[in-house]
N, C-alpha and C positions, 0 to 999 in steps of 0.2 A: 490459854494460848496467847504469844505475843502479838502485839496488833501490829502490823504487815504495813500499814497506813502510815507509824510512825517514824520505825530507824529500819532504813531498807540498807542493806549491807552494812551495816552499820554507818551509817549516814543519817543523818536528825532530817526530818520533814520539818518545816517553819510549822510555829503555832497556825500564824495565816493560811497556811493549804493544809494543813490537817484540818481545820477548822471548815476547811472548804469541801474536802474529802467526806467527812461527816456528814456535813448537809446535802454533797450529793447523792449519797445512801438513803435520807430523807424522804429526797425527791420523789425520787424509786417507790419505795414504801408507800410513798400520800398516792403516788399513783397506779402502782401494779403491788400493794399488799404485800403482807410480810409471812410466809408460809414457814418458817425457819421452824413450825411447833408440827408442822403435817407431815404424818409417816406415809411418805409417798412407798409403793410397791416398786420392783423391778422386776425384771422378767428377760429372759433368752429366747431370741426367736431368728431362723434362719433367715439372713437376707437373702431379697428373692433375685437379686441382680449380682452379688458377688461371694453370697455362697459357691457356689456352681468352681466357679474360678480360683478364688483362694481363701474358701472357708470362714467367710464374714458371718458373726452372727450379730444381730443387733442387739446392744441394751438398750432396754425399752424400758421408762418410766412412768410411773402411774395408770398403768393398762393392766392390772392385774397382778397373777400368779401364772409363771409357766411351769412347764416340763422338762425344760433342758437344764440341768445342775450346772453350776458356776465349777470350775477347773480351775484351782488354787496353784496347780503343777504347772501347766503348760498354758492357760487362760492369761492372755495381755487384754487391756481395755484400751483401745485405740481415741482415746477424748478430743471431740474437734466441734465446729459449727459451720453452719453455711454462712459465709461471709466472701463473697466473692466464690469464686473455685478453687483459690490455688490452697484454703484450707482442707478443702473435701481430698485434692491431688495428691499433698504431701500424706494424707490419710490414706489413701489408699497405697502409696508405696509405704508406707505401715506397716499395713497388712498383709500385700502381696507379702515384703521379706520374712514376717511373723510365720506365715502361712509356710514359704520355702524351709524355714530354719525350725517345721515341725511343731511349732503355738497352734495357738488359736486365737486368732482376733476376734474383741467386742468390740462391736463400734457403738460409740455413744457419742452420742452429736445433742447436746446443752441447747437446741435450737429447735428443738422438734419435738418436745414436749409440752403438750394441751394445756390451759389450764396452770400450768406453774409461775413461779414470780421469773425463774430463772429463763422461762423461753421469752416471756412477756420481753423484758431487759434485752436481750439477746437479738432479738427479733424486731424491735425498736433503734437500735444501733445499727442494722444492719441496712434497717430501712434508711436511714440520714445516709450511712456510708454508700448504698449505692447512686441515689439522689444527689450529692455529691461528686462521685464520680462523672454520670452523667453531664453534671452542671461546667464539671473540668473540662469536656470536650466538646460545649457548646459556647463556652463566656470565657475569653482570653482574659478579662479581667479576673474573675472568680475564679479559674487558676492560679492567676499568678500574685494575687493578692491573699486568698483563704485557702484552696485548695493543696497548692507546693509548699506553703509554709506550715500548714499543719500538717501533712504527711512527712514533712522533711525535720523541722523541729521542735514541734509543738509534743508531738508523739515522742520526741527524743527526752525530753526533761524525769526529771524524777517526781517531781510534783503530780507530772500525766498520773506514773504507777501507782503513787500512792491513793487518787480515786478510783482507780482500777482495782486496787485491792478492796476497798469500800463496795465496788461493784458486786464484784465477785462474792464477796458475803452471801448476796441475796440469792448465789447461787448453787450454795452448799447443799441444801435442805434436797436434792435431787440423789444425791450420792447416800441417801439413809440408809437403805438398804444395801447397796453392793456392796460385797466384802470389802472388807478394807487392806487385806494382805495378796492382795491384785494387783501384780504392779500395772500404773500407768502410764501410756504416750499421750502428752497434750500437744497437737498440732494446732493450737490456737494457745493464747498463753491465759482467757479464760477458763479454761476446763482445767488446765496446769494450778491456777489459784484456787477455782473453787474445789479442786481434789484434796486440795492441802487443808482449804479452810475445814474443811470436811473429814478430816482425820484419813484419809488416804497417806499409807505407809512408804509406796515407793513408786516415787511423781518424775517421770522426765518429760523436759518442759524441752522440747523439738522448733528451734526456734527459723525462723524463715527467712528470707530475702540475704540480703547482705549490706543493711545500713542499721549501724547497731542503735537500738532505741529503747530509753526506758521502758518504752507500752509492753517490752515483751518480757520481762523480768518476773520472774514467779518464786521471790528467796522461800528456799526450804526443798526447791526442788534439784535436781542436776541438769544444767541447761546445757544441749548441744547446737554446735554451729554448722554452716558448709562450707565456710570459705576462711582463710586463716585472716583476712583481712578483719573480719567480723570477730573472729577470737582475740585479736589484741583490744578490739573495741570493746569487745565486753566487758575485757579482764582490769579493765582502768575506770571504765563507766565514762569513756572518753565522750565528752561535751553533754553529759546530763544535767548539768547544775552551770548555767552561761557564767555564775560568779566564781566559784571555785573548785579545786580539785578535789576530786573526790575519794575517800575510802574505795581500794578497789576490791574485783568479788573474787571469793578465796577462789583459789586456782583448783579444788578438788568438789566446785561448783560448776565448773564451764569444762566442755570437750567438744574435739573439732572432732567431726565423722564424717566429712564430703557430703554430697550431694544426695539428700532423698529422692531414690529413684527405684520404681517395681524392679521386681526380681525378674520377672518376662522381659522387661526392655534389655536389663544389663544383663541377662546370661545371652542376649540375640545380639548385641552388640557388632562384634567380627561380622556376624553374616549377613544382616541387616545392612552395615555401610560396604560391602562386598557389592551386596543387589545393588546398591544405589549408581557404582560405580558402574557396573556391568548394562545398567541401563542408559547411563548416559553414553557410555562406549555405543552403544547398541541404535543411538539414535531413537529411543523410547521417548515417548510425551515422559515429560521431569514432571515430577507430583509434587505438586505445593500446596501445603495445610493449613488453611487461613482459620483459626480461633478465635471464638470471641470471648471476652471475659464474662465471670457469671454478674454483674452490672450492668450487662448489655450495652457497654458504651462501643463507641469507635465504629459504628454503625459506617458512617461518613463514609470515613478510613478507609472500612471494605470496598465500599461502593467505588470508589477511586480506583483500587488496587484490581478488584475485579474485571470493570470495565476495558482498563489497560490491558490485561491479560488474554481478553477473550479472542481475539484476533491469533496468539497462540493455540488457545486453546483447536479451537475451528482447521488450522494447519497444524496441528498433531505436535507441536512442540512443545507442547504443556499438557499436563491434565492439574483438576482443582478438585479438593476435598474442603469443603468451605461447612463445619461445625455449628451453629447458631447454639450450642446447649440447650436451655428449656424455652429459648425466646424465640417463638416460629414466626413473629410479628416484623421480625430482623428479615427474616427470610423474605416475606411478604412483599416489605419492602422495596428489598435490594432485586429482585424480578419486577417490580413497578418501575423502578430507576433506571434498568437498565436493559435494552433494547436485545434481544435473542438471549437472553437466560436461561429463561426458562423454558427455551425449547432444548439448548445445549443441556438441562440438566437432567439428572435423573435423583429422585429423593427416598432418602433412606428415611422414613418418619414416623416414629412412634414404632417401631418391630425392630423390638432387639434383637428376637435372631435373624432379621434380614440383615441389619446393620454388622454382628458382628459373621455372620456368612459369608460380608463382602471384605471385612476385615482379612481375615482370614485368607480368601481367594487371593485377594489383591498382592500378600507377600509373593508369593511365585507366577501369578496370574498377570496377564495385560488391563490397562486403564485407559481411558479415552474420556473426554469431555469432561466436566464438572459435576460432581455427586456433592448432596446434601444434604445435613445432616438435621435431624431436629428430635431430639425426645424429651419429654413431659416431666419423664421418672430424673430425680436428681443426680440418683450412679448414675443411669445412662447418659445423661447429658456429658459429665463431667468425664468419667470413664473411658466416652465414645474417641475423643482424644490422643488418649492413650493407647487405646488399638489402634486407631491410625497412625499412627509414629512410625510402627514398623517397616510400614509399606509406604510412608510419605517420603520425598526423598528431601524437602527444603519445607521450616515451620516459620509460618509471615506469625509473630505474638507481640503481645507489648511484653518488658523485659520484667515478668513478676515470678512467679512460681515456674513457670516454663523454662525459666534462663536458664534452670540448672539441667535441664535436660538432654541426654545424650543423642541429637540429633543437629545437621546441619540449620542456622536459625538468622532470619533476616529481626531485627529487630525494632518494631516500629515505635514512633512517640510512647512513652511510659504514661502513665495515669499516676501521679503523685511522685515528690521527690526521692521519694524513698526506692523506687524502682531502678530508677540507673545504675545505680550498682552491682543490679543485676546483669546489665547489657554489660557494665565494666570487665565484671569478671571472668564474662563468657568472653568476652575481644581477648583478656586475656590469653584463657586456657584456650583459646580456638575451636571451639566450636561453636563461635555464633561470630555475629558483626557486631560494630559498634551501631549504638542508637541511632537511629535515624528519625530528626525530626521533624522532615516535611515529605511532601508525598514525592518531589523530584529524587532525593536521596534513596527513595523505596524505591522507585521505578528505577534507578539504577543499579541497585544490588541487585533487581530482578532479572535487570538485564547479562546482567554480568553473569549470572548461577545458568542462564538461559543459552548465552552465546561462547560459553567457554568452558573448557572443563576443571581447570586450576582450582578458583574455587571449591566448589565441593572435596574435590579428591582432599585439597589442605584438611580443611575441616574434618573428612571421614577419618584419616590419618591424624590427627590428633584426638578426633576421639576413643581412638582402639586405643592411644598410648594413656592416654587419659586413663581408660579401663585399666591396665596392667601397672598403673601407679596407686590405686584403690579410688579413684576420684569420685566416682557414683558407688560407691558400697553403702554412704552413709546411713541409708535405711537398715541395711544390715545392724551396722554399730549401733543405730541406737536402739534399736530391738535386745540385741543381745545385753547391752549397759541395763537396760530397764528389768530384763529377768535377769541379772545378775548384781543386781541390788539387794534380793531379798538372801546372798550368801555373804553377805557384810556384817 
């Protein structure tokens, strides 16, 4: 096999970072072992959280021997990690369209396996990245010194991929047993490398945000975009190398598919921004969906945006679905900080089918005061979201994985450079705001979604045309690209 480390589109890596690429792999090894010789097992087993829904099974590594047989016809392996959430999100709009278009989704998450060199690695990256994140939203220096420039260029270089592909090595030996004539979706560009390193036949590499950067390049695979800005970027490898231009990547490597989004959101589309409408007509409390990232930063944030609101809340002008994912310490919190909380609330915690009961209700149903979210289990934290969208009518996110989402969207401070582009492209296509990055700027889009009706109607209204241009099919597309690889 060609070394991935070396001529990444055909472009030469310097002896100097290859050399450095090497010793990172090293690293790894002197400290989490080199398993590359151990026949690790696989195995099928029903997830207990998105079975039910849209037919999730999990692959599971070194647990055994199962009962469920691999489905070489209709079986896609859905490859991601936990790193933040917006990798689990774009997974699961994976799966739900796999599921819609008659598949069957494996989920294999490179991050949750015992014992392996490839979780150890996995799992130690993720721990700096959210450490990090955190430190971006406490230390105006450490953002603006480490934090924005390595999200914004450091991750952009070709140098980054070529340790990355070195990483990835150590992550192949997890793939021994899955068949290898499975096509896969890497929603991280991890599971996209170690697929390949791993003799995996037909790899698409599902790439995210909209700031093109070498960290996401997986050559060998077919990389899809969501936004055409990110597709010119790709296709030049525009500013990966600060000294020269570079070899760009063959054009039957890269395809723009829109926007990774569940099949439940986009087929509810029309009806969904209709209620919205209908309620604010209606003088209904407006429902706003405050998220937090799976990092747990922006704690502050809430607590600011919350407090503000609560005075709506109490006169019926507002209700709050305010999410914590798996960090109930956020919750704890923000009732410590802020005076009538938690008597205004009521909390959905740990009962998934209480949580999606209300889910459900809530589309056709009335809402009043602040409900809150909190579950343990990974789907549900991150998934929990996602059922709220339907019935939320305005989403307060920082602008990462969420920006592409087909819902009205205040957009607050990003967490790394690489994120704006996300707010960019939603200001564009209209259905979110531009960034906002102080809390005066939030509290006036609050106010504005609150005291008029313009806004939203715009936004609902470009998202339904949105729909009927393919803008959120992209999940579709790449599902179908990845089982239509193996008729090539």
């Amino acid at each position: 096999m060609d070394d991935k480390s070396k001529v990444i589109f055909g472009n030469e890596i310097s002896k100097k970072n290859y050399k450095k690429a090497v010793n990172s792999k090293k690293k790894y090894i002197s400290k989490y072992s080199d398993d590359s010789e151990t026949e690790y097992t696989a195995k099928l087993v029903d997830n207990p959280v998105l079975h039910d829904t849209m037919g999730v099974i999990d692959l599971r590594v070194n647990e055994g021997e199962g009962d469920i047989p691999f489905d070489s016809e209709k079986g896609v392996i859905v490859g991601n990690i936990r790193m933040g959430f917006g990798h689990y999100r774009i997974s699961m709009a994976m799966a739900s369209a796999a599921h819609a278009l008659g598949y069957t989704p494996y989920w294999m998450d490179l991050n949750s396996y015992k014992d392996t060199t490839c979780t150890k690695v996995i799992s130690s990256q993720n721990d700096l990245y959210s450490l990090g994140s955190r430190l971006s939203q406490k230390s105006t220096i450490f953002n603006k010194v480490v934090w924005e420039p390595m999200n914004y260029e450091g991750f952009r270089q070709l140098s980054y991929n070529s340790s990355d592909q070195k990483k990835a090595e150590l992550m192949a030996p997890v793939f021994c047993n899955v068949p290898k004539d499975i096509p896969l979706i890497g929603t991280h560009v991890w599971p996209a490398q170690a697929a390949l390193h791993a003799g995996m036949k037909y790899v698409v590499n599902a790439i995210p945000d909209n700031w093109p950067m070498a960290l996401h390049l997986a050559q060998g695979a077919v990389h899809t975009v969501q936004t055409h800005q990110s597709y010119m970027g790709y296709r030049i490898l525009n500013g990966f190398n600060k000294k020269t231009i570079l070899n760009p990547m063959p054009a039957s490597d890269l395809v723009y598919t829109g926007h990774y989004i569940d099949h439940e959101l986009v087929a509810n589309i029309e009806q969904d921004c209709d209620a919205r409408l209908a309620r604010k007509r209606g003088n209904k409390p407006m429902r706003f969906l405050l998220t937090i990232g799976g990092a747990g930063a922006q704690r502050e944030l809430f607590a600011k945006i919350i407090k503000y609101m609560l005075p709506s809340v109490k006169n019926k002008k507002a209700a709050l679905y305010v999410n914590v994912g798996d960090y109930k310490a956020v919750w704890d919190e923000l009732v410590d900080r802020i005076d009538g909380l938690g008597e205004l609330s009521v909390t959905h915690f740990n009962d998934w089918n209480d949580t999606t009961g209300f889910c459900e209700s809530a589309i056709d149903g009335e809402v009043e005061g602040v409900h809150a979210f909190w579950h343990e289990n990974i789907f549900e934290a991150v998934y929990c979201t996602n059922l709220l969208m339907r019935s939320a009518d305005v989403l307060l996110t920082k602008p990462s994985e969420l920006a592409f989402y087909p819902i009205p969207k205040i957009f607050l401070k990003r967490i790394g450079g690489h994120e704006r582009w996300g707010a960019i492209h939603s200001a564009e296509m209209g259905d979110g705001t531009l960034e906002c990055e102080d809390i005066p700027h939030i509290l006036q889009m609050v106010k504005l979604f609150l005291t008029e009706e313009d806004t939203l109607a715009y936004m609902c209204e470009r998202i339904k045309e949105n729909k009927k241009s393919g803008l959120y099919n992209g999940a579709y597309e790449v599902v179908k690209l990845a089982m239509g690889l193996k008729d090539k």
